[in-house]
C-alpha positions in Angstrom: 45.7 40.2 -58.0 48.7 38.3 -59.6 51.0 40.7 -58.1 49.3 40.6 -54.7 48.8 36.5 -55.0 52.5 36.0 -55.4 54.2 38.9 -54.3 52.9 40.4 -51.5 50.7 37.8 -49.8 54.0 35.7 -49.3 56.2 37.8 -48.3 53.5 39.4 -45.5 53.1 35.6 -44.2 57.0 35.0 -43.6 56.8 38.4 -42.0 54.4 36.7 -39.7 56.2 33.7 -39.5 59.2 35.6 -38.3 57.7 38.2 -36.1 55.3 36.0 -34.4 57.9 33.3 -33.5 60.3 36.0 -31.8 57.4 37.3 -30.2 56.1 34.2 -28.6 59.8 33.0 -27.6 60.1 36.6 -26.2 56.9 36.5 -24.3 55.7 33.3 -23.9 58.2 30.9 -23.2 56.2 28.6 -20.8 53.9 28.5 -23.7 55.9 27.0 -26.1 55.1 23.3 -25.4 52.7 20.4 -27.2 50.9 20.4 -24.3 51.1 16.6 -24.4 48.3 14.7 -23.4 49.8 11.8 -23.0 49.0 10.5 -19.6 45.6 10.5 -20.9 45.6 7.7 -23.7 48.5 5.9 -24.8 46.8 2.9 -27.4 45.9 5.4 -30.6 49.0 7.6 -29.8 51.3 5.2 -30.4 50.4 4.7 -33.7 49.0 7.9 -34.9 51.5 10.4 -33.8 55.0 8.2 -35.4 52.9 8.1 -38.7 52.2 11.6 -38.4 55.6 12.2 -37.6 57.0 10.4 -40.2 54.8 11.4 -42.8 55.2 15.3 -42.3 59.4 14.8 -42.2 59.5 12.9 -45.2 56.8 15.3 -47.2 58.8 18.5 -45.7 62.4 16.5 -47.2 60.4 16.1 -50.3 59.5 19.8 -50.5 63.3 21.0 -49.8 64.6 18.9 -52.7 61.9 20.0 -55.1 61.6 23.8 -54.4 65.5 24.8 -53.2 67.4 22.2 -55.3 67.2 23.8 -59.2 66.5 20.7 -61.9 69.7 21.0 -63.1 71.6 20.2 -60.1 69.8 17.0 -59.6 70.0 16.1 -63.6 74.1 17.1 -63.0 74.2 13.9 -60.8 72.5 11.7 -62.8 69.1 12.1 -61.6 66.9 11.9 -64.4 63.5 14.1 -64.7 61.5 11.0 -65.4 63.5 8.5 -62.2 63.3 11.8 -60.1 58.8 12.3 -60.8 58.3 8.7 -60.5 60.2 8.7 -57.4 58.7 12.4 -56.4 55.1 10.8 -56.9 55.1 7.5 -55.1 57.6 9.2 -52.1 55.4 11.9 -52.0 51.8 10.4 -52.0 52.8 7.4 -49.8 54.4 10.4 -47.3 51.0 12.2 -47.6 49.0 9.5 -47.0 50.9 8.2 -43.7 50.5 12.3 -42.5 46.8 12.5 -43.2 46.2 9.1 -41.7 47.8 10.2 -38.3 46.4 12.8 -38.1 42.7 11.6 -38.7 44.1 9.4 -35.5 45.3 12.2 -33.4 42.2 14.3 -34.1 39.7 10.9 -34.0 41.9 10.1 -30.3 41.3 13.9 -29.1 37.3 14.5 -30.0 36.8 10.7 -28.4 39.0 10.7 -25.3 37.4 12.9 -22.6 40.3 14.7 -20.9 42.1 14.6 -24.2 39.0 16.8 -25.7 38.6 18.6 -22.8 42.4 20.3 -23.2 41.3 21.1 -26.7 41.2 24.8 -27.4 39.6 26.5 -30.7 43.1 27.4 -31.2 43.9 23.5 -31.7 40.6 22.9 -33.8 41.7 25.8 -35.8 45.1 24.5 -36.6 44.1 20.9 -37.0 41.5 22.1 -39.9 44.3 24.7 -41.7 46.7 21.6 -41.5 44.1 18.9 -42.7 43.2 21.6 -45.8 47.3 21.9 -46.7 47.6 18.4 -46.7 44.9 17.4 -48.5 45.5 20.2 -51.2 48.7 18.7 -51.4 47.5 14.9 -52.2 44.9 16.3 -54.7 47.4 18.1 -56.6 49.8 15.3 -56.5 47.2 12.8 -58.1 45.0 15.1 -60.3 48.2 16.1 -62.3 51.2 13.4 -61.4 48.6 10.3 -61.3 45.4 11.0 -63.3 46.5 13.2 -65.5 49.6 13.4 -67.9 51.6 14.7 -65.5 53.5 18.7 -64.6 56.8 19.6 -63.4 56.4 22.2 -60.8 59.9 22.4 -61.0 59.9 24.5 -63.9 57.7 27.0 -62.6 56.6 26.6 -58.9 60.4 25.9 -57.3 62.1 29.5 -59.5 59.5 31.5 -58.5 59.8 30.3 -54.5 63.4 30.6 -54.8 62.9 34.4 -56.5 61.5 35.4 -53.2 64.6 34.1 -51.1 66.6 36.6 -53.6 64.6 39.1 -53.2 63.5 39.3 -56.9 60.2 37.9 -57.1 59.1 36.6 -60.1 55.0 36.5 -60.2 55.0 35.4 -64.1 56.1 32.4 -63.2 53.2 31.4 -61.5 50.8 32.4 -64.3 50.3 29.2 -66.1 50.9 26.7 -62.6 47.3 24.3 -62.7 45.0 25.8 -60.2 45.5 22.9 -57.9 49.0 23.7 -57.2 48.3 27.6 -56.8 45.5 26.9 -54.1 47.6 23.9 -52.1 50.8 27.4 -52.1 48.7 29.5 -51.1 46.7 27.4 -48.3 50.5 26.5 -47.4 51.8 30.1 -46.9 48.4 30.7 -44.4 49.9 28.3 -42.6 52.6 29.1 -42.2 51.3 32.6 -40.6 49.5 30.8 -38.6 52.2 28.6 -37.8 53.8 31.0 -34.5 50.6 30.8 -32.6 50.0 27.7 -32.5 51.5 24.2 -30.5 53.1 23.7 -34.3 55.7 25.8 -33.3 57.3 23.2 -30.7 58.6 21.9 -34.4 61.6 25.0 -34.0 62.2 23.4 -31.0 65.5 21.0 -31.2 67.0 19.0 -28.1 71.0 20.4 -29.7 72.0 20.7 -25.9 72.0 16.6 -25.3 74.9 16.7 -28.0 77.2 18.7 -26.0 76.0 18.4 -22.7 78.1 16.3 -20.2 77.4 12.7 -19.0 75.1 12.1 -16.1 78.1 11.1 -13.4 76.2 7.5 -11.1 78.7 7.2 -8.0 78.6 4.1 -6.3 78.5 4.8 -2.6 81.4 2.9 -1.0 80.0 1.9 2.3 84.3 1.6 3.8 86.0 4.4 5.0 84.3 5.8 7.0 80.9 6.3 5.7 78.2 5.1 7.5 77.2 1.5 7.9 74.5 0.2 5.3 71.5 -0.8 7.2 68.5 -3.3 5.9 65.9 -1.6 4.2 63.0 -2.5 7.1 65.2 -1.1 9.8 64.4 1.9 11.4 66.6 5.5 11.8 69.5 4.9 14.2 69.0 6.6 17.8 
């Protein structure tokens, strides 16, 4: 069960990940939208989708320093464990809390706004309740061990045996002694991310890099002298 936990069960959802994305870029392009529902209620959505927003970039920045980045790198620049956890914890909760609260929001603003509920599909419902359960996983581990508890560094355990995977040299041991909080917020994390292709999450791959290199939008004023015709009132009629 360890071996499958850690080993195999990750490595079958990036598979997932991977596979399911090509496929639906392959094969369902037109697909591959929010399906924004904006036209339909405006008030909530503006503030529950920037707090969503902002909460899921800044707890995804968290993640990438704590997992990729190894303790000593950040300890080589002067970032000390205990500066780096307090930081980690308050970041981190207040980052959580901001996601969780837009989303309640979103999901309050779709089951309460009739066309908004209507363009639901179980697909949606599905996702919103595999999200809610990562996040929330995520908070309770955060507070039972960083906040009521004495504390654990998940750096010394969690963040080398992710990074063993990207190597291709997995280490399950690793993850023997990780508090059970943390093991169930990975593993409700990796289901999501297999999950993650079939869903309207995966509009998140989606980057606007074109706008950087694209050319400007030429405006030519239309000169009404040489030549060109006559500029005529707005209330008159065609010429005859």
């Amino acid at each position: 069960m360890n071996t499958f936990l850690w080993v195999i069960y990750p490595y079958l959802t990036l598979v997932v990940l991977i596979g399911g994305t090509v496929w639906r870029y392959r094969y369902d392009k037109f697909g591959w939208t929010t399906r924004s529902s904006q036209l339909y209620e405006t008030t909530i959505l503006r503030w529950g989708s920037p707090m969503f927003h902002f909460g899921v970039l800044m707890v995804l920045i968290g993640h990438i320093v704590g997992l990729l980045i190894p303790k000593t790198w950040t300890e080589a620049v002067g970032l000390t464990e205990h500066a780096y956890h307090l930081t980690a914890v308050f970041v981190g909760t207040v980052a959580g809390l901001c996601t969780l609260i837009g989303m309640a929001l979103l999901i309050a603003r779709r089951r309460l706004t009739g066309p908004v509920f209507a363009a639901t599909t179980k697909n949606d419902k599905a996702m919103y309740v595999v999200l809610a359960a990562v996040i929330i996983l995520g908070l309770w581990a955060t507070v039972r061990a960083n906040i009521a508890g004495s504390g654990y560094d998940y750096r010394e355990t969690v963040s080398p045996w992710l990074r063993s995977l990207f190597v291709l040299q997995p280490d399950a041991a690793l993850m023997t002694a990780v508090p059970a909080s943390f093991k169930i917020h990975v593993i409700a994390a990796f289901a999501l991310f297999a999950f993650w292709p079939f869903t309207r999450l995966v509009h998140a791959f989606s980057a606007p890099v074109g706008y950087l290199t694209r050319p400007y939008v030429v405006y030519r004023y239309r000169d009404p002298r040489g030549g060109l015709r006559p500029h005529r009132p707005g209330w008159e009629g065609p010429a005859r």
